[in-house]
N, C-alpha and C positions, 0 to 999 in steps of 0.2 A: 504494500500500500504506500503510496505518494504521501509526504506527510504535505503540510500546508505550512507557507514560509514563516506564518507566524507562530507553531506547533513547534518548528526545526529551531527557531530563536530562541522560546523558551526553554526546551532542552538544554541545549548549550547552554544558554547564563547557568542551568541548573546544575551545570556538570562540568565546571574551568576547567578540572585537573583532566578533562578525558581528551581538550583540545591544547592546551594550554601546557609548559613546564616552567616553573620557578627555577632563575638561575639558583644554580650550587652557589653555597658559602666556599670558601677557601683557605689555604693554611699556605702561606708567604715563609720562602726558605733564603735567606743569605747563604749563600756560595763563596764560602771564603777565600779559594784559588782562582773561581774563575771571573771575579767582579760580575757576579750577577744575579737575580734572584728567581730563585722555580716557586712558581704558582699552580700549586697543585687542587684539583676541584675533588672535591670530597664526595662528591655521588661519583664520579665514574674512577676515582681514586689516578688517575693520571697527570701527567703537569699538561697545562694547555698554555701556559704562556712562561717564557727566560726573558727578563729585563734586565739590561746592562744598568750598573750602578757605579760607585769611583771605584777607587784601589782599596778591597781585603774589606767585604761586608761583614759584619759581627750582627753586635744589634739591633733587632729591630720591632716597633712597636707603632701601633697607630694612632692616632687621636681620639678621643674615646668618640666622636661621630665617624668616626673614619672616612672621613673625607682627604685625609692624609695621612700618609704613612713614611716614619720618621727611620732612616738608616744611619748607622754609625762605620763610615765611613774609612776605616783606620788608619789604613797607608796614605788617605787621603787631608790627615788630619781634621775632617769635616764631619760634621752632622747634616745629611742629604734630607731635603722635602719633598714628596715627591705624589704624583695626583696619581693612584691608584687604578683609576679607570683608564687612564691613558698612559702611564709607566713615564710619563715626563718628569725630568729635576726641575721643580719650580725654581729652588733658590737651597743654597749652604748657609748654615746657622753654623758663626761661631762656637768651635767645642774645645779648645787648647788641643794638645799634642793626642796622636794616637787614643780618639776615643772607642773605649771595647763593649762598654754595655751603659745602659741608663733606663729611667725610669722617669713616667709623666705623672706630675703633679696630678692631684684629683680636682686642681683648678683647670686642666686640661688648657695647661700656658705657659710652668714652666718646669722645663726637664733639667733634671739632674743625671749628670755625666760622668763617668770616670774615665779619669786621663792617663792612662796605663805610664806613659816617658815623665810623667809632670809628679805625680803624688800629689795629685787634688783633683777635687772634686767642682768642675764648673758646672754652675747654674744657668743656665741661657732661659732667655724671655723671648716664647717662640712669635710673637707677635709683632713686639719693636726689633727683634733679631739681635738683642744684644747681648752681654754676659753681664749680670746683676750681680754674681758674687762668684770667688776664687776659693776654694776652702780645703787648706793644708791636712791633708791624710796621715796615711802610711805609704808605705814603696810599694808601687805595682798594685795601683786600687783597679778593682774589676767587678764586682758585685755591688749592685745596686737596689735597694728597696725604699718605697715611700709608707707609710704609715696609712690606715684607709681613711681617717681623718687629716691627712695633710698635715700632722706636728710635728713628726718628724721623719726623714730620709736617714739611710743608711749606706754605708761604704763599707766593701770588702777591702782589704788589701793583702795581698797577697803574700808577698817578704815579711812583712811586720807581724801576720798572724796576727788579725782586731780585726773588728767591727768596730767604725766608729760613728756615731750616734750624733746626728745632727739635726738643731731647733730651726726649722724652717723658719720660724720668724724672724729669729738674730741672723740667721745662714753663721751660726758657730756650732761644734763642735760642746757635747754637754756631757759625752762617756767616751770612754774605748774602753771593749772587753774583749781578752784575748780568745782567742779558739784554736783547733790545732791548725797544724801545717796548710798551707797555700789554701787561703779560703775563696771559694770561687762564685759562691750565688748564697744569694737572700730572700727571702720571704716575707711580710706579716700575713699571721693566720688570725682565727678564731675572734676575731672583730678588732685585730690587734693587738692581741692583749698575750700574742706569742710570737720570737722570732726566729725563722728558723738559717742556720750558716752552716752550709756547707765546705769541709775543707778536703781538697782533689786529695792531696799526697799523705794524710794524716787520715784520712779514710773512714769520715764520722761526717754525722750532724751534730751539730750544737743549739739546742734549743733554749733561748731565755725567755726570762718573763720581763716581758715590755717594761712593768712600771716600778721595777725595782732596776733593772737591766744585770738580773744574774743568774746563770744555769741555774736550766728546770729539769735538761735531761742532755743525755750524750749516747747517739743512735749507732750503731757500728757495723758494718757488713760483713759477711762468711760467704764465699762460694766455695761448696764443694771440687777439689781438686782444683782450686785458682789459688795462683800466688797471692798473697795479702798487696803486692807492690802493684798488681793490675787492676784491684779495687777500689778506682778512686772516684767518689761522690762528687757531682758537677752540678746540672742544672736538675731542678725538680719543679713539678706542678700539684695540684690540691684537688681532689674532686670533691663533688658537690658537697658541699654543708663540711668541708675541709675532712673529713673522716679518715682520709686514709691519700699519701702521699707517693706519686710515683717519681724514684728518683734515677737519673740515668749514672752508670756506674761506669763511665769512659772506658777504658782499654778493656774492661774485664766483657765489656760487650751483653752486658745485663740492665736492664731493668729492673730494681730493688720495689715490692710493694711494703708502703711502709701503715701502720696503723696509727693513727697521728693522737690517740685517746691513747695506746698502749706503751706507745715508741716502740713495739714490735716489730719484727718484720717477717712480714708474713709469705712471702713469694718472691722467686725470680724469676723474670723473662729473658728470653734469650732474643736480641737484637741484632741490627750489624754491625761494624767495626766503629770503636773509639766513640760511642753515642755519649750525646754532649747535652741538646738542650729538648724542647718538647714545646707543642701545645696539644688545646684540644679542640674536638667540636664545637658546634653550638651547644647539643646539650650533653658536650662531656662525657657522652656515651665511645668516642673513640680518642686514641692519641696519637699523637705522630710525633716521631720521636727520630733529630738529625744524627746521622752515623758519620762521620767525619771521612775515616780511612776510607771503607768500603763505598762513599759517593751516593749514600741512599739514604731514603725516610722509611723505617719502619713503622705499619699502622698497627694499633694493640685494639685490642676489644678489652675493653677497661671493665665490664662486667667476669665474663671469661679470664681474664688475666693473660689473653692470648695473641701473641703476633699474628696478622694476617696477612699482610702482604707487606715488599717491599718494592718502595717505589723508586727510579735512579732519578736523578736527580744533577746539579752538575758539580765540581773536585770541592771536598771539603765543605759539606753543608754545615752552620753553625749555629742561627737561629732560627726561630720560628717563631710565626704568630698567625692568630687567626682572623681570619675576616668574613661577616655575613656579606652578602649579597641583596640581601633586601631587609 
């Protein structure tokens, strides 16, 4: 039977999805050897787009409408802007020397940097493009965290072994506490009121409590027949309601699950080479987690606890992050 044009209209408004597909969200990879970044689409789990970026991409993170997405730039001593939709460099934000990672204010205006050659931490005001404050670290700051209330930002530094603890509002320095060997990524959890420091070569987390700023626990990894020297703790993400921590465990080529109420650890995943950093989905139901050596994102089934595929990617993938699409 012939429907009647105005029968075939109604159907359709009544059925988008059966005419219709919503772009994929995606997960944005820095390619630290090849200057460039793979955009990978999360329904058909492939990359669909490589954008050239400066010299040695590390960092990277969007503005929280994501209408931009901010690259740390290294070899280029810049912090790159750049329109997501169309993979153009608007404009370079002042960052000092070799910046490796940072973090955006939840004023979603000004980013706090680390200057790996410099031992400070720049502030830049992504709006007037300027640097608002300079602030004296330790040697080799790399880890970055903001507070979810904007009071305070945090600095890894790596040589010095601290965490040091800074009041957004003075932009000073208010603790350093130390942690073990070469600390490499930061966290706050649990509405802030935890932070968690990862250190690569000392092969722990460090977890304190915010409002004292003093160990609440210290997390430690075992792989069955792995050297302890291969087990080194790097970048990690929090799933939903912070419950349980997925940490990437670099050369040992594992993802640790950690239980973030028990400081257990409960599981490993087997990954590809030298896995460094991670995000997730929209709703956290998958992870994707960058493998440095091996040139690939492994995707986990964060329910399962289970690698499903690997995606290539291009030499030395380092960060990730994620981006909806609508």
């Amino acid at each position: 039977m012939r429907l009647s044009p105005i029968l075939t209209a109604l159907l359709l408004a009544a059925t988008p999805l059966a005419v219709t597909q919503a772009a994929a969200d995606e997960i944005w990879v820095t390619n630290e050897k090849d200057d460039t970044i793979s955009v990978i689409d999360i329904n058909s789990l492939e990359v669909i787009r490589t954008i050239p970026t400066g010299e040695r991409p590390r960092g990277i993170t969007f503005s929280k409408d994501y209408s931009v997405v901010y690259i740390c730039a290294s070899d280029s001593d810049a912090v790159q802007v750049m329109d997501p939709e169309t993979g153009e460099i608007l404009h370079d934000l002042p960052s000092g020397e070799d910046p490796e990672q940072f973090v955006l204010h939840p004023d979603n205006r000004h980013l706090y940097i680390a200057n790996e050659d410099d031992a400070i931490t720049t502030v830049v005001d992504t709006v007037s493009r300027t640097v608002v404050a300079q602030i004296d670290v330790g040697i080799e700051p790399e880890g970055m965290a903001v507070s979810p209330d904007g009071k305070i930002a945090i600095t890894t530094s790596e040589t010095t072994n601290m965490a040091h603890w800074i009041d957004t509002e003075t932009q000073k320095l208010f603790a350093n506490t130390l942690v073990d060997s070469r600390p490499r990524h930061a966290e706050f959890v649990k509405d802030g009121t935890e932070l968690w420091v990862s250190s690569e070569i000392g092969g722990t987390i460090t977890v304190f409590d915010v409002a004292t700023q003093t160990e609440k626990a210290k997390i430690s990894f075992e792989l069955r027949n792995m050297h302890p020297d291969r087990v080194q703790p790097v970048g990690f993400e929090f799933t939903t309601g912070d419950t349980h921590a997925f940490v990437a465990l670099g050369p040992s080529n594992h993802v640790a699950v950690v239980n973030a109420e028990t400081y257990a650890v409960e599981d490993y995943i087997l990954v590809g080479r030298r896995v460094w950093h991670m995000d997730f989905n929209r709703v956290r139901s998958l992870l994707f987690t960058t493998n440095g050596v091996s040139g690939d994102v492994t995707v986990i089934d964060v329910a399962d606890r289970k690698a499903l595929k690997s995606i290539k990617v291009g030499r030395f993938p380092w960060g990730a992050a994620f981006r909806p699409t609508n």
